[in-house]
ZANU-961711 format. One record per residue (C-alpha): x, y, z. Coordinates in steps of 0.25 Angstrom, whole numbers, plus 5000, padded with zeros to 4 digits. Layout:
REM ZANU-961711
XYZ...
END
This chain:
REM ZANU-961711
500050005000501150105004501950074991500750094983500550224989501750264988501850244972500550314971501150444978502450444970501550424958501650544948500550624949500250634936500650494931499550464924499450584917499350584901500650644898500350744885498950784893499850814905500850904895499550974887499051024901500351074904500751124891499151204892499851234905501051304902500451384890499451434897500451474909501251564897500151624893499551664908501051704910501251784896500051874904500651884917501351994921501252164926500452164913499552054913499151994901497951914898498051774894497451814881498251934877499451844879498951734870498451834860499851894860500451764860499551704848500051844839501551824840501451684839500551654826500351814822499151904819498652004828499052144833500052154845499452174859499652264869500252144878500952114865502352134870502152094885501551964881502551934868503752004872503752004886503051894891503051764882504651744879504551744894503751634897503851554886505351544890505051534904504151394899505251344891506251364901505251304911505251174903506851174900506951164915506151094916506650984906507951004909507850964922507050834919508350794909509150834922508650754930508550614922509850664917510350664931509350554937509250654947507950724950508550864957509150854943508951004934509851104926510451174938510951024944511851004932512351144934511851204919510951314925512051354932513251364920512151424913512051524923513551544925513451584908512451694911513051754923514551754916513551824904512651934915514051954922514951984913514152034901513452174902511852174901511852264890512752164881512052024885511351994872509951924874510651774871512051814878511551784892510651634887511951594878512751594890511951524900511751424890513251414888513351404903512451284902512951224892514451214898513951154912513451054904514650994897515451034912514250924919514250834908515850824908515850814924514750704924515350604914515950494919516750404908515650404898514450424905513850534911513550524926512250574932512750584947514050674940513250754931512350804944513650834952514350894941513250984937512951024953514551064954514551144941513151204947513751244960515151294953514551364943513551424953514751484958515251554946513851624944514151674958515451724955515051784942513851864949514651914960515751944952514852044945514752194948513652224940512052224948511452214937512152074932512052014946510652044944510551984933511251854934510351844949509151844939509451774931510151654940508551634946508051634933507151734924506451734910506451884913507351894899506451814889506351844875505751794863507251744857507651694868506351624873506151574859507551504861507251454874506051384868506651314856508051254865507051204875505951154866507051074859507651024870506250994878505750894865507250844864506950804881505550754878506150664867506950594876506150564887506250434887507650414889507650494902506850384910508050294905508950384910508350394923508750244926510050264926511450244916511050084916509650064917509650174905510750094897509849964900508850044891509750074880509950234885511550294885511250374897512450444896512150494881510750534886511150614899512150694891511050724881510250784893511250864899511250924885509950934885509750974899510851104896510351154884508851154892509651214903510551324897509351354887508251404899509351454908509751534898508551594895508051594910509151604920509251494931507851434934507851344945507151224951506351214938506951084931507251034944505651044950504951034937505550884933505350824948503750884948503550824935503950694939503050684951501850744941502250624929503150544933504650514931504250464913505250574907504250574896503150624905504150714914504750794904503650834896503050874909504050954916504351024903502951094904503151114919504351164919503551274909502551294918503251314930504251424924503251504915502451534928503851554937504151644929502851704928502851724945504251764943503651894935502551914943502751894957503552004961503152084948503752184944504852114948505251964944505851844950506651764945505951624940507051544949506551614962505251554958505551424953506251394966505151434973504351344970505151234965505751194979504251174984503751084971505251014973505150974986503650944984504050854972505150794984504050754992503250674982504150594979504750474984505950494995506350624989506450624977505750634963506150504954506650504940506050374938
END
């Protein structure tokens, strides 16, 4: 009887649940959360005017607005990006984490959030604002990224196969070292204005989105998101570990390098874009999994769309709860993601959330 119960309460709570209804409601879900955001604001806008503005640029006809430029300008790079960001981080930390076979796995644990940050902080520090062209300040984060990752990756082999112990240790003592260049590069600076900056932008902001920009966001993560979903499959292989994977006919080693690729290009794109974002592909992964189960094919999908949702309305409380002026997104998402984390710990059996 108590074994019974017990598999009943660690059941996923939406088991059961028909996978592409389950993603139609939270794909309605999330496009209507952009549009209720678009409005949302010291001018607010209704959910019509913003679909009416929306609908113009889109497929053409009409006259411009008065909400014209708040609403297509302003407003809708914003949260688009803010979606597509949502979702990379979301992603990125599921690959972390079957990657890792480790489920307090995300970007920041392999220390790529954190060589990204260290490339725009050397940029904001050392480069006046008036010279920092609009793709100076992304190239470099991305650079930053990109860079940790071959460090881990080269730290973590062992022979010819990549260790998943090693690649967490490495990446939490390049975290930690490169932590401390951020620091030195901030204090070293004697400019307010810079220190400022690289503050805001270390806790994460969409504050900067623009269209050519935003548009970028989307077409790296929309890539990279169907490249995910494609092979779903194989992450519940990799789960079971290097043997019971090679039993299967899987070269784990190949795979786990072709999701730290992936995982960093995910990684350096949103951070390059956003700034530093926490808790978000560390939360999102371990929630999905007590809502559908461990099934990567059912995860990813999933946290995809609430990784969406959580950052498009983070970042619209991060504009209006001190309005006029705005928090950055990380204040929020850690806010509420220490709750939902330790809520997640207690569902689950002895402490932790499984991958299988």
């Amino acid at each position: 009887m108590t074994s019974t119960a017990t598999r009943r309460e660690r059941a996923p709570l939406l088991a059961t649940a028909n996978l592409p209804v389950l993603a139609g409601i939270l794909l309605l879900l999330v496009v209507g959360s952009m549009v209720l955001a678009v409005g949302l604001g010291p001018v607010s806008v209704p959910p019509g005017e913003v679909a009416d503005v929306l609908v113009r640029h889109l497929f053409g006809g009409g006259t411009p607005g008065r909400f014209d430029f708040i609403v297509w300008e302003l407003r809708a790079p914003r949260v688009v990006e803010g979606a597509f960001v949502g979702a990379g981080l979301a992603v990125a930390g599921v690959l972390t984490q079957a990657m890792t076979r480790n489920p307090l796995g995300e970007p920041y644990v392999l220390g790529l959030s954190s060589g990204a940050a260290v490339g725009a902080v050397l940029v904001i520090t050392t480069i006046s604002s008036a010279a920092l062209g609009l793709v100076t300040l992304p190239a470099a984060a991305f650079a930053g990224s990109l860079l940790t990752a071959v460090g881990v990756f080269l730290l973590a082999r062992a022979g010819r196969r990549t260790s998943p112990g090693r690649m967490v240790m490495a990446g939490i003592a390049l975290a930690q070292l490169l932590s401390g260049v951020v620091s030195f590069l901030l204090l070293r600076t004697k400019n307010p204005e810079a220190q400022q900056q690289v503050l805001f932008w270390l806790l994460g902001s969409l504050a900067g989105a623009q269209w050519p920009l935003t548009i970028a966001c989307v077409a790296l993560v929309g890539v990279l998101l169907v490249v995910s979903l494609a092979g779903a499959g194989r992450l519940n292989l990799l789960v079971l570990g290097d043997d019971g994977a090679a039993a299967l006919g899987l070269n784990a080693a190949r795979l786990r390098l072709v999701l730290l690729v992936v995982v960093t290009l995910l990684t350096g794109t949103v951070v390059a874009v956003s700034g530093s974002i926490g808790f978000v592909g560390l939360v999102v992964p371990n929630l999905t999994r007590l809502l559908v189960g461990a099934d990567h094919r059912r995860s990813l999908p999933v946290s995809a769309l609430l990784g969406a949702l959580v950052l498009v309305w983070a970042d619209t409380a991060a504009r209006l709860v001190l309005a006029p002026t705005e928090l950055p997104i990380g204040i929020l998402t850690a806010a509420v993601g220490v709750p939902v984390f330790l809520f997640v710990l207690r569902r689950s059996s002895a402490g932790v959330v499984g991958l299988s």
